[in-house]
N, C-alpha and C positions, 0 to 999 in steps of 0.2 A: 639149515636149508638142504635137502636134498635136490639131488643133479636133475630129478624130473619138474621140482619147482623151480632151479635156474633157467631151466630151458624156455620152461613157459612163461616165465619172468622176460626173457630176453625175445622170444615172438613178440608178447605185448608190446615191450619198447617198440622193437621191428616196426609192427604194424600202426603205433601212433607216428612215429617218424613221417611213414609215409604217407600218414593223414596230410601228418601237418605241411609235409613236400607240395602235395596236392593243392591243400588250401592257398599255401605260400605262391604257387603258380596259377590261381583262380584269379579272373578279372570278370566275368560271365560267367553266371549260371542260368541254366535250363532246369527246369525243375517240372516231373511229370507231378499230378494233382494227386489225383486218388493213391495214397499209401503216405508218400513223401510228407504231405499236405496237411491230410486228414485221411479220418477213412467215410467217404461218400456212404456206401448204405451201412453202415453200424449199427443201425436201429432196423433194418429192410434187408436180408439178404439179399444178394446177387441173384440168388439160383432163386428166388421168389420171383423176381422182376423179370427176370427171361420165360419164366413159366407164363407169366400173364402177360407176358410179351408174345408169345407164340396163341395164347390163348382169345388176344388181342386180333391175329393176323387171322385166326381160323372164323375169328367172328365178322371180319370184311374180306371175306373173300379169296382167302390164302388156304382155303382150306386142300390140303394134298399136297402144295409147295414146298413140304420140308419131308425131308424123311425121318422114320421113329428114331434115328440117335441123332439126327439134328434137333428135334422135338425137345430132347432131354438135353441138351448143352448147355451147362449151369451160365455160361456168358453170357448176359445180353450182345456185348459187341460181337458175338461169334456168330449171333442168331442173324443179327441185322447184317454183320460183314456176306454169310453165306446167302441169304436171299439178295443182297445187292449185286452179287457178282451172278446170282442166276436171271436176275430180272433188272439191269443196269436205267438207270434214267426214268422209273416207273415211277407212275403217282402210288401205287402199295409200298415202294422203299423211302420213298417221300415222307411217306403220315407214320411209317412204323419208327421212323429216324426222329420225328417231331413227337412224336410220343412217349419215346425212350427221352428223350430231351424234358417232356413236363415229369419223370419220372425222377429223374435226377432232379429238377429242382427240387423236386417234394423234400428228395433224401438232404440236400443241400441244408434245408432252415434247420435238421436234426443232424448234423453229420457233424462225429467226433474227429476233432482237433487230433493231430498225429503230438506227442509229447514232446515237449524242446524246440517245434517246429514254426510257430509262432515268432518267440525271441532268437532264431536262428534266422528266419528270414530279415527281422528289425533289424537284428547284428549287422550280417551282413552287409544291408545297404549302408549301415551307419558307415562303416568301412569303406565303402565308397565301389561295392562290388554293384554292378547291374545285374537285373533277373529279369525274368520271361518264365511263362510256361505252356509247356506243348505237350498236349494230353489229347487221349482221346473221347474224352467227355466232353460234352459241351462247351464253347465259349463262355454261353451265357449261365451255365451251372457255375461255371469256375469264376467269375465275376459275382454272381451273390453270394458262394460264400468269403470269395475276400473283403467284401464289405460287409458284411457282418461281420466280418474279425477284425475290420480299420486296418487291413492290411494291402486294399487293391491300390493304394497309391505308390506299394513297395515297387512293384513290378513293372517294368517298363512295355510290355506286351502280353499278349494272351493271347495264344493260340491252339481252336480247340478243333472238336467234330467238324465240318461241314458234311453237306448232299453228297460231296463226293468220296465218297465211301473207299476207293481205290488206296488213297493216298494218310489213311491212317499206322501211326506206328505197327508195323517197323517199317516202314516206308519215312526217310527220313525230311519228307516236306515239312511239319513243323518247326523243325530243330534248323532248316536252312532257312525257313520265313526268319525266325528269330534272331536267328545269326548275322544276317544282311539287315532285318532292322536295325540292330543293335551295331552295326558296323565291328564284328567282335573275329578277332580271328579264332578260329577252333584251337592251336593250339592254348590258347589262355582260357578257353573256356571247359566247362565241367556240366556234363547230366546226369543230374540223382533218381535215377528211378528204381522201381521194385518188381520189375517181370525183364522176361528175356526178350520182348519188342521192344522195350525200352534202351535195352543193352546195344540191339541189333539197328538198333535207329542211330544211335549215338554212332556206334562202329560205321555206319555209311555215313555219317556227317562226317566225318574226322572226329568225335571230340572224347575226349576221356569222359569216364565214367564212374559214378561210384553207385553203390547196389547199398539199398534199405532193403535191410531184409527182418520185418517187424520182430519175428521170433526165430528160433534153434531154425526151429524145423523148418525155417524159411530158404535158411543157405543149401543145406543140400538138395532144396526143389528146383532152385534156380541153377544151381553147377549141374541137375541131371539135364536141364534143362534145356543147358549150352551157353550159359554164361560162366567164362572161365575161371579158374582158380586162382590166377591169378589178379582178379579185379578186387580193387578196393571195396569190401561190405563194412554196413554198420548193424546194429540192433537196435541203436538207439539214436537220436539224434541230438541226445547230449552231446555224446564224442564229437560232433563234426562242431557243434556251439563252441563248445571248448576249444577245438582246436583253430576257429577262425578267431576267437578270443586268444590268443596265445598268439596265433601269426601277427595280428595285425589287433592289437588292443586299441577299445576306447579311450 
């Protein structure tokens, strides 16, 4: 063994430790949808559905409303965040908000399963952990696909988009609806998400956090990001399975 495979040896332990710290201190989870979950448009890109989202707005009457690099903003939530905050309380933020909504369910009947995240959700409650999840997608997206999975009995709430378009992550209203449902103090509870609103919601709720970050190339977009170096990442959600199996076995 050379001294550069000790080392890396001795990170790994490191950082399952503090998986398993983590988990050991878990009573509530919040769980954002799209990444955590599954991936919503896997079969649809993102940057498809904002294009016919804008293209959508220009064909009722929005035509002028955005400007050429709003036009191109691969988000849908970025397209519909920026026209809500230009035109607040409108019937055009109304029907664009509801049609982004029948877009997700579309994506929802085909939308890939995240790996491990099924049986880590099952785990968990077996365990006797409560869940919730607060995203910014749809309520009613995030209810069809956990009943297609036989999994929306796992969760004790859902908390998703509404109208009011203000109070989507990183604004951390869902994460405190869930929290006072759930009667859960923030220090026991934990938010798994995969973007820096996620991170930045958690950080205003009180509650620790741990960062999915599907691939390589994911960690270092999210630490340019501004979610810090310091925060617990996975790649897989084997690791966290494993290690809620280890904390607290069936």
């Amino acid at each position: 063994m050379t001294a550069e495979t000790g080392r890396n040896d001795l990170v790994a332990r490191e950082a399952e430790d503090l998986l398993q710290e983590l988990v050991a201190r878990t009573r509530y989870v919040l769980f954002d949808f799209d990444g955590p979950i599954c991936r919503l448009f896997a079969h649809l890109p993102a940057e498809t559905i904002a294009r016919a989202q804008v293209q959508w707005l220009e064909s009722h009457g929005g035509d002028g409303v955005l400007t050429e690099e709003e036009r191109f903003n691969p988000d849908p939530h970025g397209v519909l965040i920026t026209l809500a905050e230009r035109y607040p309380g409108t019937d055009l933020v109304a029907e664009l908000e509801e049609w982004l909504t029948q877009q997700e369910l579309k994506a929802a009947r085909v939308a890939m399963p995240t790996a491990y995240a099924d049986p880590l959700i099952q785990t968990w409650v077996a365990v006797g952990a409560r869940l919730a999840i607060v995203s910014n997608n749809s309520a009613r997206t995030v209810a069809s696909y956990l009943q297609q999975r036989g999994l929306f009995s796992c969760f004790d709430h859902i908390y998703g988009r509404t109208q009011d378009l203000s109070v989507l992550k990183p604004h951390p209203q869902t994460l405190n609806l869930a929290l006072r449902a759930m009667g859960a103090a923030p220090d026991v509870s934990l938010m798994i998400g995969d973007s820096p609103s996620d991170h930045a919601a958690a950080l205003r709720a009180g509650v620790r956090f741990l960062g999915y970050a599907r691939s390589d190339a994911a960690v270092p977009k999210l630490l340019a990001a501004g979610v810090p170096e310091h925060c617990i990442m996975v790649g897989s959600m084997k690791r966290l399975l494993d290690a809620v199996r280890r904390v607290r076995p069936c």
